[in-house]
N, C-alpha and C positions, 0 to 999 in steps of 0.2 A: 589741801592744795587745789582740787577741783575747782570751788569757789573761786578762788583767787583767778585761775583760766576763765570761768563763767564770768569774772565780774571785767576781767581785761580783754574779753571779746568783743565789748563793745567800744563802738569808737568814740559814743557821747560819752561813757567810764571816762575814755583814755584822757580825754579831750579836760575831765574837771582836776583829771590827776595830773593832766600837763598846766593845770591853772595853781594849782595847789603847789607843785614844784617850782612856779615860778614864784608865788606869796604863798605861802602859810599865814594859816590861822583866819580863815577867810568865811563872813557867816551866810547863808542859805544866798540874802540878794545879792551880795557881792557876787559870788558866783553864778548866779542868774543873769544878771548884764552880760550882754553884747552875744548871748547865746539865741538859738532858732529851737528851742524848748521853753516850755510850760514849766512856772512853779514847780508843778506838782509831777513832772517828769523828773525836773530835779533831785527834788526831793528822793522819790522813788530810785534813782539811782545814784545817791546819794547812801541811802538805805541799802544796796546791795554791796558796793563799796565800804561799809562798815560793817559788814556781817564776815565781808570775807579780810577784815580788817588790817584794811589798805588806804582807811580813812579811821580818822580816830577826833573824838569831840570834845570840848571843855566846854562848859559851859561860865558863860561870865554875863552877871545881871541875866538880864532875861533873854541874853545873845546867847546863840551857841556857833562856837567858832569851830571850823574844820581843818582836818590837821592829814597831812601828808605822812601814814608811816609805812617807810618804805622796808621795813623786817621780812615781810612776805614775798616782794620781788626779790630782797639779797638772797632767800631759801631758795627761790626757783631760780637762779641764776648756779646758785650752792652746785643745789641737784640735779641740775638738766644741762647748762651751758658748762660749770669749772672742770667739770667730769672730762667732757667730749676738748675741753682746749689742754685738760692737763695731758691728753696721751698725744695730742696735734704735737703739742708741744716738746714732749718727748721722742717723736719719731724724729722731727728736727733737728734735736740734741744728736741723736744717733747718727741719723744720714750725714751732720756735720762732722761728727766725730770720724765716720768712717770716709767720709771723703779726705778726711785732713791725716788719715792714715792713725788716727790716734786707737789705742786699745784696750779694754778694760783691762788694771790690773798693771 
């Protein structure tokens, strides 16, 4: 999961993974148009986003297409955000119950 934080710290990450949720399956230039990075910055973060794999490739002919999988945000959302809303959520249930005079049982 570190990786996953390390590769979502950045904003040029965020920024390929905000291009990739709007098109999937997008190859190296596609993704390079209309950015303020180099190839080879790309590329480079391109490669950190697939290690902590939050990007995933196919290759077709001599393309290689990139691929949005979003597996690894739904775990950190899992472990870090459903946790901390499921007991929000539950205080609410309760303060509702007890204001509305209801009682367990």
């Amino acid at each position: 999961m570190d990786l996953v934080f390390r590769a979502l710290a950045d904003p040029g990450r965020r920024h390929l993974l905000d291009q990739l949720r709007e098109r999937n399956g997008q190859t190296l230039g596609d993704l390079c148009r209309g950015l303020d990075m180099t190839r080879q910055a790309v590329t480079k973060h391109l490669r950190i986003l697939e290690k902590a794999h939050l990007v995933v490739t196919q290759k077709r002919g001599r393309e290689k297409l990139h691929y949005l999988n979003p597996v690894p945000i739904h775990d950190i959302a899992d472990r870090w955000i459903d946790k901390f809303e499921r007991g929000r959520l539950q205080a609410l249930s309760d303060l509702k119950k007890q204001l509305e005079g209801e009682t367990d049982g």
